[in-house]
Every structure is written in C-alpha cells, then in structure tokens.
C-alpha positions in Angstrom: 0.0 0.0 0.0 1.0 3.4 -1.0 -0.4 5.4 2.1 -1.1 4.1 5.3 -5.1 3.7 6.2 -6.9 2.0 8.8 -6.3 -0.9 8.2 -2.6 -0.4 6.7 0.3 0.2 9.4 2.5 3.0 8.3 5.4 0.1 8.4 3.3 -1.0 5.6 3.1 2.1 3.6 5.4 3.8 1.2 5.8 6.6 3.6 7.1 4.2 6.6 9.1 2.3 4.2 10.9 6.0 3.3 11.3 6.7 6.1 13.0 3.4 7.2 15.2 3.5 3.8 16.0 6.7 4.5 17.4 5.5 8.5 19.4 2.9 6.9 21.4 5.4 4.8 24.3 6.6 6.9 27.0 6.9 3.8 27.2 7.4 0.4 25.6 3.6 -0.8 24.9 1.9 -4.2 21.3 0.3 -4.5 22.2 -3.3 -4.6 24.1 -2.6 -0.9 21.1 -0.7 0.2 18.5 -3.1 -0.8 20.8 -5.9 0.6 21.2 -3.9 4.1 17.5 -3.4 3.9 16.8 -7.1 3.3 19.1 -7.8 6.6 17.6 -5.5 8.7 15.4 -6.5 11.4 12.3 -4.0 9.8 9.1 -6.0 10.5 7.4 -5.8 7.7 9.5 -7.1 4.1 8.7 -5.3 0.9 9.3 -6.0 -2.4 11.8 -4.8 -4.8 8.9 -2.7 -7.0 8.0 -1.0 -3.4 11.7 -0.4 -2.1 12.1 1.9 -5.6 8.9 3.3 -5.5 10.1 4.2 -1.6 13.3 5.7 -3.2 11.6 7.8 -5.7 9.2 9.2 -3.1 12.5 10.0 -1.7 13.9 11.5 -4.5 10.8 13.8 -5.2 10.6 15.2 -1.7 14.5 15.6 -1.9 15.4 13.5 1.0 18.1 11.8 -0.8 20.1 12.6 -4.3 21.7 10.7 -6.3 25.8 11.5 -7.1 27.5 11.2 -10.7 28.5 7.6 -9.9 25.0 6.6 -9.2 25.2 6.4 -5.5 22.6 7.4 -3.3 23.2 10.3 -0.6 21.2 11.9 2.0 20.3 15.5 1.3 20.9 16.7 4.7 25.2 15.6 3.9 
C-alpha cells in the first residue's frame, strides 16, 4: 500500500518504508548494498523490490536523498 489507512500500518506504507530507507542510509551507498542492508535488517514488515524503488523515488521527489555522478545514493541533509 502506498499510504497508510486503517487498516494499513505505516510500516506498511510507502511513507514508513521511506522513512526506514532513508534510517538505513548513513554513507554514500549503491542500490544493490542498500536493498541488501534493507533485506538484513530487522524491519518488521518485508517489501518487495517494486515498493523499495517506488520508496526511493518518493525520496527522491521530496529531496530527502540525491543521487551523485557515480549513481550512489546520498542523504540530502550531507
């Protein structure tokens, strides 16, 4: 689910699942190390690979995160 409702946690949501992306970024990191960190993290609910980009372009948009020359991903606020 995209947005969290009654019946959705906001673990659940795209908007939780930002926001958890976006705790897991604490360098400069490649996507296939950040979805494997994300995989072997101990977040409760798993999503799937369609979600975790949609979660990174939601990122993205808001400009939480940007993305270097080499194709790493970096918070904004560094």
């Amino acid at each position: 689910m995209i947005l969290p409702q009654k019946h959705v946690s906001i673990s659940e949501s795209m908007y939780g699942f930002g926001a958890e992306l976006a705790a897991l970024i604490n360098h400069e990191i490649e996507i296939d190390e950040l979805w494997k960190k994300y995989k072997d993290s101990n977040i409760p609910y798993k999503h799937n690979f369609d979600m975790f980009i949609l979660a990174l372009d939601y990122l993205f948009i808001i400009g939480a995160i940007n993305v270097d020359d080499r194709g790493c991903i970096i918070l904004a606020s560094e």
